[in-house]
N, C-alpha and C positions, 0 to 999 in steps of 0.2 A: 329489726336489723337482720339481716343473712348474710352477711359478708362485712372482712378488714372495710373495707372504702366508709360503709353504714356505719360501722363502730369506730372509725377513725373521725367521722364527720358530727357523731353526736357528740363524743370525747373535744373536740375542738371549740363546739358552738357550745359546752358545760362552759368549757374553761371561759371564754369569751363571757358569756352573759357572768359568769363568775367575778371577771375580771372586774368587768363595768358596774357591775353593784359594788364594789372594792372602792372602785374610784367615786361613787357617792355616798357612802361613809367616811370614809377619810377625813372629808374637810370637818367632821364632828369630831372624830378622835382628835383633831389636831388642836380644837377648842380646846379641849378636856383639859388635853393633857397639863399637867401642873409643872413640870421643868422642861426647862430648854434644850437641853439634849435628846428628851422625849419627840417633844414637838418636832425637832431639828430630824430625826429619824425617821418621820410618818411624811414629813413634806420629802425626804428623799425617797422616798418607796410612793408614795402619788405619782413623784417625776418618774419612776421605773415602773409603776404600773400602767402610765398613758405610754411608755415604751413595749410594755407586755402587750397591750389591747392593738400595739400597729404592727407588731412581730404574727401574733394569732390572724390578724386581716392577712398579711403577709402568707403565711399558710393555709389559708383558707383559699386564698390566688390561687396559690400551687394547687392544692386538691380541688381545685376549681367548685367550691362549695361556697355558700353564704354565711359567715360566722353566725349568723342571726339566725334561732331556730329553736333554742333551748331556754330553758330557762332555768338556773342551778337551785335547784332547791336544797341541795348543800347549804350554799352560802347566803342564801336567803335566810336558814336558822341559825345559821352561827352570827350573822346580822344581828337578826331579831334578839339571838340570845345576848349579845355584848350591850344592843341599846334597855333590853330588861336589865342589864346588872348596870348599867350606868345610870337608870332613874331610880337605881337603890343603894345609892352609894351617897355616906353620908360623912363626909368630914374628907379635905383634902391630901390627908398622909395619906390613904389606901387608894387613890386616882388612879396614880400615875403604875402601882401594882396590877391592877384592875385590870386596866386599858390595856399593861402591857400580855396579860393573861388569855384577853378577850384575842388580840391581835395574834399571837402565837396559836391559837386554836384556826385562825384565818392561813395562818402560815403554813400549817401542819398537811392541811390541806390540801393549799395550793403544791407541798412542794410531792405527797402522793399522787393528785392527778397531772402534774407538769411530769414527774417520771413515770408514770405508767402513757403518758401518751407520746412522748419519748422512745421509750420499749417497743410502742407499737408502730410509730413509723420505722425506726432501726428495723423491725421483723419484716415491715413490708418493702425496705428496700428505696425507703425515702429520705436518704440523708442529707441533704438539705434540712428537711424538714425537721430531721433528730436534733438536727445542729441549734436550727433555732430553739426549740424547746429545751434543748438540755442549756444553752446561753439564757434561758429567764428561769429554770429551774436553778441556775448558780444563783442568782440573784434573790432567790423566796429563800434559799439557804444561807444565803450572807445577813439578808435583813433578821432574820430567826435567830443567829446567831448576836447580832448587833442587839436585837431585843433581852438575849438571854444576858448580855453583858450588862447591860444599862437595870433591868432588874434585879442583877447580884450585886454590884455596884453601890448603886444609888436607892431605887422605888422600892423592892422588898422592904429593905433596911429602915426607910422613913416610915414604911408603913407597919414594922414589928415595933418602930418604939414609941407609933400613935396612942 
């Protein structure tokens, strides 16, 4: 990389191939999951993440770049690591804890590189492009938050008195 355009273009094609590994986990956590509010949660952030992956196409227009190019090995190990803690999860009170633990480590994520790549169109003078990023970084922060709920709520609790 030597220049904003190189770092704005890797930055974009992480989050994309990020995204898309997102959207094929999902339909597994959405198995998992043991309540309906969980479940009901993971299918609204699917629908908002095939919204994220046409928002990144969308900007990838603009910087007249190919989303396709990277490959996130971020979120390749926090994958790997949610599908290791779900092949060792043994009784259904601690699931829906789990899942939510494993998905918030996803979130955490997504919503550092959605605002750092944010920051960096705002620098370069691409507001448009700030605009969309910062519209699917509110979104990785509402879901984070919706998860923090449903864990203080409900799945901690079922899973302290398993």
């Amino acid at each position: 990389m030597k220049n904003m355009q190189d770092l704005m273009e890797h930055t974009i094609q992480d989050l994309y191939s990020a995204e898309n590994q997102i959207l094929e986990a999902l339909p597994q956590l959405i198995s998992k999951a043991q309540s309906s509010q969980l479940r009901q949660a993971f299918e609204q952030h699917q629908r908002q993440t095939e919204k994220h992956v046409q928002r990144l196409e969308q900007v990838a227009k603009q910087l007249d770049i190919d989303p396709d190019g990277e490959t996130c090995m971020a979120m390749q190990g926090l994958i790997e690591e949610a599908q290791d803690l779900l092949d060792q999860l043994d009784g259904d009170e601690i699931t829906d804890a789990a899942l939510i633990g494993a998905a918030q480590k996803v979130e955490h994520y997504e919503i550092a590189s959605y605002g750092t790549a944010r920051t960096l169109a705002q620098q370069a003078g691409q507001d448009k492009i700030a605009d969309l990023l910062q519209q699917t970084l509110e979104e990785e922060k509402q879901t984070d938050e919706k998860l923090t709920e449903i864990a203080t709520t409900k799945a901690n609790q079922k899973a302290v008195k398993a």
